[in-house]
N, CA, C and O atoms as a Tinker XYZ file with bonds, in Angstrom:
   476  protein
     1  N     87.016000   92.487000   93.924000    73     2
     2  CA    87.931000   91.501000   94.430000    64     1     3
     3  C     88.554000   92.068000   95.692000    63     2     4     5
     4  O     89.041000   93.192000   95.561000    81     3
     5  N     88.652000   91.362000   97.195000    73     3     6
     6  CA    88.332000   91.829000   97.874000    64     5     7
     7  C     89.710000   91.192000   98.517000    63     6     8     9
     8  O     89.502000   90.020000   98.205000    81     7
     9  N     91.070000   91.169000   99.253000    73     7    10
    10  CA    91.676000   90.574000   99.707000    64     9    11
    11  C     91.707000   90.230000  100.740000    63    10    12    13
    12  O     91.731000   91.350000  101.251000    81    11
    13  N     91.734000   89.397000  101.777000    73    11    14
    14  CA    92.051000   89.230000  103.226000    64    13    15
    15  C     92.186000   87.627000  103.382000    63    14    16    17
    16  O     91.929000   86.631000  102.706000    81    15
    17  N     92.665000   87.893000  104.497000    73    15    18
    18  CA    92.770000   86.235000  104.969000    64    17    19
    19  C     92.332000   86.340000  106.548000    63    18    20    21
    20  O     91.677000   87.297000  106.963000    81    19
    21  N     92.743000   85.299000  107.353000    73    19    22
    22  CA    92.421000   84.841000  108.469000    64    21    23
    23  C     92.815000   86.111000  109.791000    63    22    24    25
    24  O     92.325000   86.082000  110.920000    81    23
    25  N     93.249000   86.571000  109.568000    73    23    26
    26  CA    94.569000   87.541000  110.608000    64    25    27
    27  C     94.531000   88.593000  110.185000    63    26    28    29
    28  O     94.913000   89.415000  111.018000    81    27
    29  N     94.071000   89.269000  108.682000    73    27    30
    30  CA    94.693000   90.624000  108.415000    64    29    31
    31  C     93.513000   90.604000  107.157000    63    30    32    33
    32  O     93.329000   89.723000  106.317000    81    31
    33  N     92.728000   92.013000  107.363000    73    31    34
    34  CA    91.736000   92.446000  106.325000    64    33    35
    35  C     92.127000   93.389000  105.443000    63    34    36    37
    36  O     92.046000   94.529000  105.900000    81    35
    37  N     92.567000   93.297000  104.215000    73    35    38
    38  CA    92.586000   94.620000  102.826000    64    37    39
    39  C     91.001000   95.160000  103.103000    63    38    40    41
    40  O     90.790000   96.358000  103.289000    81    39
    41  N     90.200000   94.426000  103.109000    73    39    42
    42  CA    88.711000   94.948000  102.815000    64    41    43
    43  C     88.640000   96.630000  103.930000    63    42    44    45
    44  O     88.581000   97.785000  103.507000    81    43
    45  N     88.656000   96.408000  104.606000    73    43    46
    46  CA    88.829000   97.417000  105.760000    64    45    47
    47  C     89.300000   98.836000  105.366000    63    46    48    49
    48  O     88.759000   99.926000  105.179000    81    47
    49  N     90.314000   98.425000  105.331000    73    47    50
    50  CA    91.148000   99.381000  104.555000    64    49    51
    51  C     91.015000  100.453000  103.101000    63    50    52    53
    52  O     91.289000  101.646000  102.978000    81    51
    53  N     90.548000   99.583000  102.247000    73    51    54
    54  CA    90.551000  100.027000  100.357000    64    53    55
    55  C     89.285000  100.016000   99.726000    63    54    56    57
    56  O     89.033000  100.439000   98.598000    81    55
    57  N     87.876000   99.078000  101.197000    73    55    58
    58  CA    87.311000   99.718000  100.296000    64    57    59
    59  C     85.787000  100.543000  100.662000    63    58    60    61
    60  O     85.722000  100.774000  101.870000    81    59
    61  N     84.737000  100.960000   99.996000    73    59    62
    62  CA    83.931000  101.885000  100.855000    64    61    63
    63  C     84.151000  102.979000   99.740000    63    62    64    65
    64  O     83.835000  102.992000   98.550000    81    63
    65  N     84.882000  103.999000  100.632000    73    63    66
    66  CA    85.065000  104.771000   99.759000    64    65    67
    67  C     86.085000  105.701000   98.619000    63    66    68    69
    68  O     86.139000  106.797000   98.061000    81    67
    69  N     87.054000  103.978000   98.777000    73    67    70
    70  CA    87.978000  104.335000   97.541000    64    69    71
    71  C     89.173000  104.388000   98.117000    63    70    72    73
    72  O     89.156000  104.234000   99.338000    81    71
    73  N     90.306000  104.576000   97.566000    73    71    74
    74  CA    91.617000  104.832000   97.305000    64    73    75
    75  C     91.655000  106.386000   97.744000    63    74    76    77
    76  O     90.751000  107.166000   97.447000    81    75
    77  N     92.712000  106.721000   98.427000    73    75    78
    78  CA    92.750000  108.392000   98.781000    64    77    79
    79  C     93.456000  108.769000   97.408000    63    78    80    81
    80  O     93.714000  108.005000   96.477000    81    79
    81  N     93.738000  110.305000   97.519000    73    79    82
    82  CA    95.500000  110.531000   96.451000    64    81    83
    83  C     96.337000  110.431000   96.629000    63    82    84    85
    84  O     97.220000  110.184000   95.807000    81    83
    85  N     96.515000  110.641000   98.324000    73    83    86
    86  CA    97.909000  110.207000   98.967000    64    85    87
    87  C     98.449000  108.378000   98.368000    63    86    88    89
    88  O     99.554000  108.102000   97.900000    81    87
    89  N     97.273000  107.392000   98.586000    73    87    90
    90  CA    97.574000  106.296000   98.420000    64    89    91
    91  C     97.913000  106.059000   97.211000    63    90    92    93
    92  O     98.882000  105.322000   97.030000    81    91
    93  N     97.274000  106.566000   96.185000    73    91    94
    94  CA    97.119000  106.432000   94.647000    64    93    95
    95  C     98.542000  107.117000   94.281000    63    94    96    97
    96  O     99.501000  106.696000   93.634000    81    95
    97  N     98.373000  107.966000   94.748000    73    95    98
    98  CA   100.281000  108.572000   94.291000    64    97    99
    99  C    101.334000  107.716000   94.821000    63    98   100   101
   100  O    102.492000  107.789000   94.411000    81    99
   101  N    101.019000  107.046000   95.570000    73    99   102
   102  CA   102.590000  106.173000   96.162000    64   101   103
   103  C    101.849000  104.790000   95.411000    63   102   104   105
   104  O    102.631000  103.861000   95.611000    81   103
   105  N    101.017000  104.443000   94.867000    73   103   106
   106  CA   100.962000  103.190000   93.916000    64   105   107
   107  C    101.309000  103.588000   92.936000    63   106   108   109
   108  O    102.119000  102.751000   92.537000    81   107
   109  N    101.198000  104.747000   91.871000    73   107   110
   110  CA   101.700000  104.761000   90.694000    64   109   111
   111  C    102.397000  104.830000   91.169000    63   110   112   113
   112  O    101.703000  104.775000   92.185000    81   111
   113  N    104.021000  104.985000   91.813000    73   111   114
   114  CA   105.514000  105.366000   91.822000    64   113   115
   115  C    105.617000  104.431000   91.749000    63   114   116   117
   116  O    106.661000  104.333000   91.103000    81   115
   117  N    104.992000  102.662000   92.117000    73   115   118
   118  CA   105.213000  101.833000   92.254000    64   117   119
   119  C    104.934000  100.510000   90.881000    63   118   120   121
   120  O    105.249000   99.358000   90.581000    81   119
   121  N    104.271000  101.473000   90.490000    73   119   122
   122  CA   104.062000  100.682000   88.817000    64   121   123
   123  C    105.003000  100.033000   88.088000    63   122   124   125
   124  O    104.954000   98.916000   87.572000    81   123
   125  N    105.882000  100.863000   88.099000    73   123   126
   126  CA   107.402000  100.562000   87.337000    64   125   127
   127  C    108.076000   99.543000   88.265000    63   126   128   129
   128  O    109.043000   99.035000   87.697000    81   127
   129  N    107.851000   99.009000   89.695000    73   127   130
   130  CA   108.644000   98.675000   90.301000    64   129   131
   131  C    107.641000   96.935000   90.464000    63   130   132   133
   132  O    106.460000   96.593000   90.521000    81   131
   133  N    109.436000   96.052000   90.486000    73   131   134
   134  CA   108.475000   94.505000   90.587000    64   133   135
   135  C    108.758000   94.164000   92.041000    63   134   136   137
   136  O    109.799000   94.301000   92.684000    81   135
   137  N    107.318000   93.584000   92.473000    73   135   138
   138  CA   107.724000   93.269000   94.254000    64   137   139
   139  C    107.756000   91.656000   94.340000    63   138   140   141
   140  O    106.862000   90.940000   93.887000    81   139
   141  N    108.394000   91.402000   94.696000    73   139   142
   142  CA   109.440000   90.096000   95.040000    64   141   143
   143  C    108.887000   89.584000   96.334000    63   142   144   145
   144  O    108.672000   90.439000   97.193000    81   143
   145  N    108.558000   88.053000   96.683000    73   143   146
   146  CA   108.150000   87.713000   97.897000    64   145   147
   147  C    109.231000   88.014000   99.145000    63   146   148   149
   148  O    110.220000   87.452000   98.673000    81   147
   149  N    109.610000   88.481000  100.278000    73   147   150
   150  CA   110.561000   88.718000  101.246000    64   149   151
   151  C    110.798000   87.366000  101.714000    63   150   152   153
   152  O    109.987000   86.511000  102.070000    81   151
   153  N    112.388000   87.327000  101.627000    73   151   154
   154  CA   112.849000   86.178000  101.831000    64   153   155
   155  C    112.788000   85.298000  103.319000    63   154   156   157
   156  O    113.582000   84.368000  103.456000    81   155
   157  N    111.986000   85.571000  104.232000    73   155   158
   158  CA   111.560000   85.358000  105.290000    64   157   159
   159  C    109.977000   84.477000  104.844000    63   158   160   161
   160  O    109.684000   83.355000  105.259000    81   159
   161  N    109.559000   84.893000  104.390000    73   159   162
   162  CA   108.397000   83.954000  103.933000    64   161   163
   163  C    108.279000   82.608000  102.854000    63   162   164   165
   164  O    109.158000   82.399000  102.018000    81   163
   165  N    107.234000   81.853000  102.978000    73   163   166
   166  CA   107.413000   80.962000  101.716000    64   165   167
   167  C    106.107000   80.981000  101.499000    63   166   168   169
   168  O    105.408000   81.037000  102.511000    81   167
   169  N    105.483000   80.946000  100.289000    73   167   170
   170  CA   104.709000   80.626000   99.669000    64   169   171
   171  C    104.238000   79.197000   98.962000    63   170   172   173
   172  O    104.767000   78.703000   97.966000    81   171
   173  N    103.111000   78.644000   99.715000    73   171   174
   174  CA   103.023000   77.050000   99.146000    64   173   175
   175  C    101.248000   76.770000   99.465000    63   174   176   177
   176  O    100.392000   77.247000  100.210000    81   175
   177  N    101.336000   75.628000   98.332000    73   175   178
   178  CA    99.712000   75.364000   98.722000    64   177   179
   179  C     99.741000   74.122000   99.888000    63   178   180   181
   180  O    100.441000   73.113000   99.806000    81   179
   181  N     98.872000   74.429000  100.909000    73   179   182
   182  CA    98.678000   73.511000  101.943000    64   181   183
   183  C     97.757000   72.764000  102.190000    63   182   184   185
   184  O     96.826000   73.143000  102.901000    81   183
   185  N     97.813000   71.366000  101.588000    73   183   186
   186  CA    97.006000   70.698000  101.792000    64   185   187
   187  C     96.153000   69.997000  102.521000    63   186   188   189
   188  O     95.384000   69.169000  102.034000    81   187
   189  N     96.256000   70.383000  104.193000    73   187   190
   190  CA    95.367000   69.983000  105.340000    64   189   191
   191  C     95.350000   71.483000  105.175000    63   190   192   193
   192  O     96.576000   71.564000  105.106000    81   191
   193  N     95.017000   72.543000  105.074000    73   191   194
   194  CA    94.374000   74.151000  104.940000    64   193   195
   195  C     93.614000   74.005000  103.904000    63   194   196   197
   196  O     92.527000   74.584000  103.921000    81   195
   197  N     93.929000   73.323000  102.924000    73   195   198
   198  CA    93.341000   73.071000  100.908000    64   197   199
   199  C     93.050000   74.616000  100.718000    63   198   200   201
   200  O     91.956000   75.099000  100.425000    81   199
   201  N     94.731000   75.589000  101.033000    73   199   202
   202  CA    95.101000   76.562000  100.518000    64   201   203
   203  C     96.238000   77.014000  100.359000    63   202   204   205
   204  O     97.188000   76.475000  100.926000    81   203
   205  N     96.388000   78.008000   99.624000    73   203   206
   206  CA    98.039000   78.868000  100.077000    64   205   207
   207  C     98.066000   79.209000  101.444000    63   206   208   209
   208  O     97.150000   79.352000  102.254000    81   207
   209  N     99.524000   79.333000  101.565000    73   207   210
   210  CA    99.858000   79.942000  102.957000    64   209   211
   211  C    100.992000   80.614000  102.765000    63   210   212   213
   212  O    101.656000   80.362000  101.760000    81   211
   213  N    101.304000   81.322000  103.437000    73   211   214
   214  CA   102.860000   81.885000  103.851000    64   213   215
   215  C    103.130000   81.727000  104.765000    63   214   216   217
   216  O    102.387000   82.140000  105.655000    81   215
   217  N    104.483000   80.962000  105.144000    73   215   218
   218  CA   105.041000   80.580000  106.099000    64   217   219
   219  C    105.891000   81.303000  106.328000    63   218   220   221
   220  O    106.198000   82.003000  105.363000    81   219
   221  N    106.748000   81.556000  107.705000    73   219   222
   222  CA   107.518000   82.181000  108.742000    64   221   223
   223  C    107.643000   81.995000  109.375000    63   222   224   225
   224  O    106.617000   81.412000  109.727000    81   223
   225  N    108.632000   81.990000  110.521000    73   223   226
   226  CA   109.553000   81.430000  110.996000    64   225   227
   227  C    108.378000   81.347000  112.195000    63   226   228   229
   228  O    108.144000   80.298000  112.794000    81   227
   229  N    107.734000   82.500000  112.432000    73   227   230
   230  CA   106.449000   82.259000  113.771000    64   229   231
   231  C    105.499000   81.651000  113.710000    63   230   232   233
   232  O    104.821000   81.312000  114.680000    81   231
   233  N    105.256000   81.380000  112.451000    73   231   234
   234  CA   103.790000   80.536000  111.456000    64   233   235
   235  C    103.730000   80.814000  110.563000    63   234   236   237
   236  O    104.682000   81.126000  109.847000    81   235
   237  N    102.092000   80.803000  110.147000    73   235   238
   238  CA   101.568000   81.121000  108.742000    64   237   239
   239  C    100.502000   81.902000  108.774000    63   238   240   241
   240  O     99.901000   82.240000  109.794000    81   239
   241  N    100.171000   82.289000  107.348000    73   239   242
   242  CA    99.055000   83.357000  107.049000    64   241   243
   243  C     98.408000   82.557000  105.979000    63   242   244   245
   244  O     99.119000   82.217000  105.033000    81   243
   245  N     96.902000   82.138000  105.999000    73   243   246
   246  CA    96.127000   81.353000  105.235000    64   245   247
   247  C     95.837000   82.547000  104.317000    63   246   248   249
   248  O     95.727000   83.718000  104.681000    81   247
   249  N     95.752000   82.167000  103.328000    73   247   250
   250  CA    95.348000   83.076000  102.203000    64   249   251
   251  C     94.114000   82.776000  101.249000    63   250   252   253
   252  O     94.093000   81.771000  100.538000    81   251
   253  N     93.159000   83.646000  101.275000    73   251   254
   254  CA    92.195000   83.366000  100.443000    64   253   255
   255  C     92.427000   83.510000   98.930000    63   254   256   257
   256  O     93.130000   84.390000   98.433000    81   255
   257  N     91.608000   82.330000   98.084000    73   255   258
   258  CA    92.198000   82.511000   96.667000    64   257   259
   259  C     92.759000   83.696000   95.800000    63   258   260   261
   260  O     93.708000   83.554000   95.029000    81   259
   261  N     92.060000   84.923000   96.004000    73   259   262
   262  CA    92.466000   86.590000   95.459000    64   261   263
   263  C     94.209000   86.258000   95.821000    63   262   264   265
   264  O     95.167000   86.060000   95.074000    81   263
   265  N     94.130000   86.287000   96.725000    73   263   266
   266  CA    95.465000   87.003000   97.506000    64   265   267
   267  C     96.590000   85.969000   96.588000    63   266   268   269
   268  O     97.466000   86.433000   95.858000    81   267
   269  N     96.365000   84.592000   96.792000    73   267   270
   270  CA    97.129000   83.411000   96.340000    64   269   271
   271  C     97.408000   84.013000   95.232000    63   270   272   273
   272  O     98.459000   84.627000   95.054000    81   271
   273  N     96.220000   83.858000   94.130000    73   271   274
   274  CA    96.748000   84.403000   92.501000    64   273   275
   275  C     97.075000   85.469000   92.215000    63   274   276   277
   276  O     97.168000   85.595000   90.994000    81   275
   277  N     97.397000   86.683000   92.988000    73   275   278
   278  CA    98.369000   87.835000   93.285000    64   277   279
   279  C     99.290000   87.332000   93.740000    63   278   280   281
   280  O    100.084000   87.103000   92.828000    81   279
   281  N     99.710000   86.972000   94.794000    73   279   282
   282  CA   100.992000   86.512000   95.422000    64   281   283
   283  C    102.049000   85.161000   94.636000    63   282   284   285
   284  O    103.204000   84.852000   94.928000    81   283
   285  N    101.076000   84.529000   93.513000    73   283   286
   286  CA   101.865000   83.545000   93.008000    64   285   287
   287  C    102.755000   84.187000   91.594000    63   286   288   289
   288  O    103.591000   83.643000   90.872000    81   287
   289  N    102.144000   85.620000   91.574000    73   287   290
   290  CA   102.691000   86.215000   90.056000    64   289   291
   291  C    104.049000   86.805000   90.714000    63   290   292   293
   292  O    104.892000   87.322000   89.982000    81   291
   293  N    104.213000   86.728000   91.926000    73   291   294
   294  CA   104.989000   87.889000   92.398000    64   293   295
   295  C    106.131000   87.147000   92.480000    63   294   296   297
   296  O    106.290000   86.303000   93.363000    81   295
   297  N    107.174000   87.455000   91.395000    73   295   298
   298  CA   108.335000   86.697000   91.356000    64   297   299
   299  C    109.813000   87.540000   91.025000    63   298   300   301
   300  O    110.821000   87.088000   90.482000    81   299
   301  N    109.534000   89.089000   91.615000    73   299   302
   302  CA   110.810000   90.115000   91.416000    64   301   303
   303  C    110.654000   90.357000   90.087000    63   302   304   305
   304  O    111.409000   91.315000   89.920000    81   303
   305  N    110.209000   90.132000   89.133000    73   303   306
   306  CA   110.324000   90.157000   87.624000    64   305   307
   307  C    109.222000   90.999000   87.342000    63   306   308   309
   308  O    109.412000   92.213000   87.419000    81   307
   309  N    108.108000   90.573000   87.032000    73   307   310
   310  CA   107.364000   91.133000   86.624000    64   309   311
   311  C    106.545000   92.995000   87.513000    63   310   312   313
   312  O    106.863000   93.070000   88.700000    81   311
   313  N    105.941000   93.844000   87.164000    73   311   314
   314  CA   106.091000   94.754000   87.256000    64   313   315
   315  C    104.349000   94.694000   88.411000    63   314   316   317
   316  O    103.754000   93.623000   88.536000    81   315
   317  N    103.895000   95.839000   89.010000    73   315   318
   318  CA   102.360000   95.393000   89.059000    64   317   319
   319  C    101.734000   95.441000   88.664000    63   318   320   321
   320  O    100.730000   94.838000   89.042000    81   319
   321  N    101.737000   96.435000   87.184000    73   319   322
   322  CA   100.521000   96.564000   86.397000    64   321   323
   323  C    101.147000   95.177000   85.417000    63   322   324   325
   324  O    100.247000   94.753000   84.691000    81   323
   325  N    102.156000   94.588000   85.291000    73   323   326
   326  CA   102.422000   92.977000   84.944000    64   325   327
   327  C    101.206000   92.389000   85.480000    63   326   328   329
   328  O    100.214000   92.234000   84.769000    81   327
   329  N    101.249000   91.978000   86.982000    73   327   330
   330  CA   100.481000   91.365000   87.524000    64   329   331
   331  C     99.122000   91.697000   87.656000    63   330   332   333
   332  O     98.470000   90.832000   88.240000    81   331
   333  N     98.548000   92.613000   87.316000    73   331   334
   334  CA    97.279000   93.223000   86.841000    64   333   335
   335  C     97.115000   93.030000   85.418000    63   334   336   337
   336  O     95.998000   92.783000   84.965000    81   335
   337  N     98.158000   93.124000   84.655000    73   335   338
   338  CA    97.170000   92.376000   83.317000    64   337   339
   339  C     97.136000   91.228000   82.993000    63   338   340   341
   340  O     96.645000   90.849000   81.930000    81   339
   341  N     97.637000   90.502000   83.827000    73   339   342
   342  CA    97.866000   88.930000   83.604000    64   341   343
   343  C     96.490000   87.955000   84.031000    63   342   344   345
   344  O     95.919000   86.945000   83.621000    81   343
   345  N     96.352000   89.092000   85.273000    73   343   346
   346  CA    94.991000   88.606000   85.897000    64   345   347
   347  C     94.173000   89.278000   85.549000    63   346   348   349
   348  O     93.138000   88.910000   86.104000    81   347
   349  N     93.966000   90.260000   84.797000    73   347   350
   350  CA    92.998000   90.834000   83.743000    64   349   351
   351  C     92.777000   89.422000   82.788000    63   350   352   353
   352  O     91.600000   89.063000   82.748000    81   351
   353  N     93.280000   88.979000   82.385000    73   351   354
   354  CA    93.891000   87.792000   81.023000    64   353   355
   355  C     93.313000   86.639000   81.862000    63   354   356   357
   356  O     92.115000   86.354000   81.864000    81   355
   357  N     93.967000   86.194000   82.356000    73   355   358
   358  CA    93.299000   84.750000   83.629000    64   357   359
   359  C     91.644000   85.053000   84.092000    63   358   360   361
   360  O     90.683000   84.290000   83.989000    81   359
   361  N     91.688000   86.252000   84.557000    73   359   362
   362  CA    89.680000   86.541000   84.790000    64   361   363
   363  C     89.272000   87.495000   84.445000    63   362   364   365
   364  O     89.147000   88.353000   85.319000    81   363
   365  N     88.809000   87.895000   82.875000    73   363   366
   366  CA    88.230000   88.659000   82.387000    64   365   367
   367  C     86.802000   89.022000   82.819000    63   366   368   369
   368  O     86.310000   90.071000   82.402000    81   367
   369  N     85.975000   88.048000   83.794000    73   367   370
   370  CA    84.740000   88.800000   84.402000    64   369   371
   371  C     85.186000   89.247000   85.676000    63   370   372   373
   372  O     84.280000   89.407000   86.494000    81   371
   373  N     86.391000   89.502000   86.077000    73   371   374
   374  CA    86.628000   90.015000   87.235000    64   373   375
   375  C     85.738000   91.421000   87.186000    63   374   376   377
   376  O     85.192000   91.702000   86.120000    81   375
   377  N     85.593000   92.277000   88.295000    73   375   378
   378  CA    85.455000   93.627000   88.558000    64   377   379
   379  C     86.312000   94.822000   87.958000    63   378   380   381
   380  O     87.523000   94.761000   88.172000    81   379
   381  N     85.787000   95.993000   87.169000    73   379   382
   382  CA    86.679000   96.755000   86.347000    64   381   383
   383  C     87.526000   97.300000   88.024000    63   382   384   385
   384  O     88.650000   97.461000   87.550000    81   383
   385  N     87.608000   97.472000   88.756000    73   383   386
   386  CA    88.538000   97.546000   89.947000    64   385   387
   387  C     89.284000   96.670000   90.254000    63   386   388   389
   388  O     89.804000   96.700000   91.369000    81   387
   389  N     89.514000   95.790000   89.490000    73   387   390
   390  CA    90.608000   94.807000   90.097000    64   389   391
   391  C     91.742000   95.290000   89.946000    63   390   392   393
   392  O     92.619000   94.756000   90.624000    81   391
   393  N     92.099000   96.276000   89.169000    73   391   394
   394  CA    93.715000   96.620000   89.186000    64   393   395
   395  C     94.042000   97.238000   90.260000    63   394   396   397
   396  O     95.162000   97.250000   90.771000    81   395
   397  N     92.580000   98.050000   90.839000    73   395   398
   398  CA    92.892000   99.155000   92.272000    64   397   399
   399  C     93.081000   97.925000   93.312000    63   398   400   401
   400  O     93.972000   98.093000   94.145000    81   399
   401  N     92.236000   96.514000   93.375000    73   399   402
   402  CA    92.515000   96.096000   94.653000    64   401   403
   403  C     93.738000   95.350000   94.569000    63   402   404   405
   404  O     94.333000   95.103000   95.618000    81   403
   405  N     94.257000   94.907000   93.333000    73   403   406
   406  CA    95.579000   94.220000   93.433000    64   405   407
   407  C     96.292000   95.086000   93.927000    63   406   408   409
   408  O     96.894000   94.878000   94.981000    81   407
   409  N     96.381000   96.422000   93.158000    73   407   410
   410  CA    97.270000   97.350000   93.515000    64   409   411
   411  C     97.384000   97.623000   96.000000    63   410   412   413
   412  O     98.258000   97.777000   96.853000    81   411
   413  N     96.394000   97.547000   95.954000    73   411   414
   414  CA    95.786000   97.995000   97.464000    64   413   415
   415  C     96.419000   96.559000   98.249000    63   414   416   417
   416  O     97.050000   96.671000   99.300000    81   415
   417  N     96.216000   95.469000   97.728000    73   415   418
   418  CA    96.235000   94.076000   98.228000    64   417   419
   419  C     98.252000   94.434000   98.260000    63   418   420   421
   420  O     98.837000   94.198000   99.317000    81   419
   421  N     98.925000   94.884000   97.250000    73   419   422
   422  CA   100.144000   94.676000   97.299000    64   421   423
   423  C    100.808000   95.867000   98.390000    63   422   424   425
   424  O    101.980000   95.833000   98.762000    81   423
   425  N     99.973000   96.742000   98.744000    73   423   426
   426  CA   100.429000   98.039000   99.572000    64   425   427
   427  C    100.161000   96.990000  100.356000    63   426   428   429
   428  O    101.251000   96.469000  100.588000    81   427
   429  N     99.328000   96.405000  100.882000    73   427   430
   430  CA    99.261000   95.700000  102.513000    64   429   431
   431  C    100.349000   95.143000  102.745000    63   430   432   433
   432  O    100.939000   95.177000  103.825000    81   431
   433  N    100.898000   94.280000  101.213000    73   431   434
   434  CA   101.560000   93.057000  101.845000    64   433   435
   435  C    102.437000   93.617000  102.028000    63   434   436   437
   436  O    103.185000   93.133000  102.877000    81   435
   437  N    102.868000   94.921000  101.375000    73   435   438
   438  CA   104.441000   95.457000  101.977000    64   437   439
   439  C    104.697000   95.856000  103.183000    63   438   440   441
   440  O    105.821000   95.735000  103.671000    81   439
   441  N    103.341000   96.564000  104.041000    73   439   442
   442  CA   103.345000   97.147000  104.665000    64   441   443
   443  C    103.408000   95.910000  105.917000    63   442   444   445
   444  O    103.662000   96.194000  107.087000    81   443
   445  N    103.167000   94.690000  105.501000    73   443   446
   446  CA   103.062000   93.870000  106.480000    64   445   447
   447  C    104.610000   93.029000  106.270000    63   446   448   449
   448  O    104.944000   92.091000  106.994000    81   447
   449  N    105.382000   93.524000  105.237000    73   447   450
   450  CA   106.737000   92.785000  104.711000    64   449   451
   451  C    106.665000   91.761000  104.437000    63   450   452   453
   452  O    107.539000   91.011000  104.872000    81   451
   453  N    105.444000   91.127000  103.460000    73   451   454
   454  CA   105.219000   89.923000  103.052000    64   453   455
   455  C    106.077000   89.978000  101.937000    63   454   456   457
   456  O    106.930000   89.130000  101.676000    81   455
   457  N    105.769000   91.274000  101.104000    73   455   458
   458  CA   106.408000   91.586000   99.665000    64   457   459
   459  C    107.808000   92.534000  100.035000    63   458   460   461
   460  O    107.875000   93.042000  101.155000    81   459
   461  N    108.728000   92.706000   99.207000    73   459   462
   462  CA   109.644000   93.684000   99.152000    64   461   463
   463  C    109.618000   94.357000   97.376000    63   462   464   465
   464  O    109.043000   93.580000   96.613000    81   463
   465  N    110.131000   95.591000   96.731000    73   463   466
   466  CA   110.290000   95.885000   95.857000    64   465   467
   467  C    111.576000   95.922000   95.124000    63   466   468   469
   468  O    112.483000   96.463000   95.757000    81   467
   469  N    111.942000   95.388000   93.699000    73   467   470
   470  CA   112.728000   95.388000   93.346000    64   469   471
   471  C    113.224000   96.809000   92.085000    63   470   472   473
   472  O    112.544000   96.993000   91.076000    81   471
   473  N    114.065000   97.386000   92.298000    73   471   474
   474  CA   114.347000   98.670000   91.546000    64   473   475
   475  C    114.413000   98.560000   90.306000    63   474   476
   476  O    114.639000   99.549000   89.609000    81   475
């Protein structure tokens, strides 16, 4: 499961040849922690796109389905390995790596301040 959208590639990034330790050590610290959409964005399905998007104040970011059903669990509450077993549960023929790319998909979005973390 591969994330990207129109503007910005996860694929690039996470995959090939894996997750470093550097990266993998700052995702587990992050296990325990629930990431919350940043209140600068909105999340909605768009129906002349016939997708999600996130909106901001400069535009939007089209989102391919992966990203959507990650980004729709993300509600400050739940944790990420929450949101990794939920979608373990929702698509059980997913790829036994789907927890690494959710996990990888949610480092982007922070890094892009789509997501924020809640303590």
């Amino acid at each position: 499961m591969t994330m990207s959208n129109s503007q910005d590639s996860v694929s690039d990034n996470v995959t090939g040849s894996g997750l470093t330790q550097e990266l993998t050590q700052e995702l587990s610290q992050k296990l325990a922690k629930a990431p919350k959409l940043n209140r600068l964005f909105r999340l909605q399905f768009e129906k002349a796109q016939d997708c999600h998007v996130l909106l901001f104040p400069e535009g939007m970011i089209k989102l391919n389905p992966s990203a959507a059903e990650i980004l729709t669990r993300v509600d400050g509450v739940k944790t990420q390995q929450e949101i990794c077993d939920e979608l373990r549960v929702a698509f059980p023929d997913a790829p036994e790596d789907l927890d690494e790319d959710v996990k990888a998909f949610l480092l982007h979005a922070e890094e892009k301040k789509w997501v924020v973390y809640v303590e």
